[in-house]
C-alpha positions, 0 to 999 in steps of 0.5 A, a space after each residue: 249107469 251102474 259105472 257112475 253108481 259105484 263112483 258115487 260110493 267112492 266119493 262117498 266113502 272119500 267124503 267119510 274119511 275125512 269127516 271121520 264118520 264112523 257111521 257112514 263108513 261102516 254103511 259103505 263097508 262090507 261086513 267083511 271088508 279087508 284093506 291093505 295100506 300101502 305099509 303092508 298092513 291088512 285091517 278088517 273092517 273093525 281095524 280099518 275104521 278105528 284106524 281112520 276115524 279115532 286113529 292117528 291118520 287124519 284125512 284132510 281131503 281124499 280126491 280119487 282120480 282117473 277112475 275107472 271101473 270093471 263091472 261083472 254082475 254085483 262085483 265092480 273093480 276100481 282103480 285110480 289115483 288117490 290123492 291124499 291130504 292126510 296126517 299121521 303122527 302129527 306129520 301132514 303131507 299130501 301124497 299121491 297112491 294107487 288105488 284099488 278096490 272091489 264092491 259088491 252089489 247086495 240087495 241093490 246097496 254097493 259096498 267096498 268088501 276090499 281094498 288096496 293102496 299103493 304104490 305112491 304114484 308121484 
């Protein structure tokens, strides 16, 4: 089921986050992939990846929640509820987001070309 393909790239980039894998991310994010943090900052792909594996964010667990996901041809929408486990600065806390994200289907690959976090959901 095409669903539970696109919830599988989710987990997966999950797992890259808090591994920091640099490689692996870059495999699940489009080229031109745009995400905007819950601080209101929009990072290209190249910024968002430095941000989360060399940056001062850690991720220590990503658990994704009440997923769901909208199919139309190679475009899927996500939405959910990230539970974070992360640190930034040195300060850890565990925090609860909103989270949206588009992928789109080339060349039978998956891959986030957007996403959004926020607002906090606790």
């Amino acid at each position: 089921m095409i669903e539970d393909d696109v919830r599988a790239r989710v987990r997966a980039r999950s797992r890259a986050l808090v591994a920091r894998d640099e490689v692996a991310l870059l495999a699940l994010l489009h080229p031109r992939m745009v995400w905007t943090s819950p601080r209101g900052e929009v990072l290209d792909r190249a910024g968002y990846v430095a941000q989360v594996t060399g940056g001062v964010l850690v991720f220590h667990a990503q658990d994704v929640q009440e997923v769901a996901v909208a199919v139309a041809g190679d475009t899927a929408v996500v939405t959910g509820i990230a539970v974070d486990d992360l640190e930034r600065a040195g300060t850890r806390g565990v925090h609860r987001m909103h989270l949206t994200q588009t992928w789109v289907r080339e060349a039978g690959a998956w891959r986030m070309l957007a996403g959004h976090a926020g607002p906090r959901a606790d």
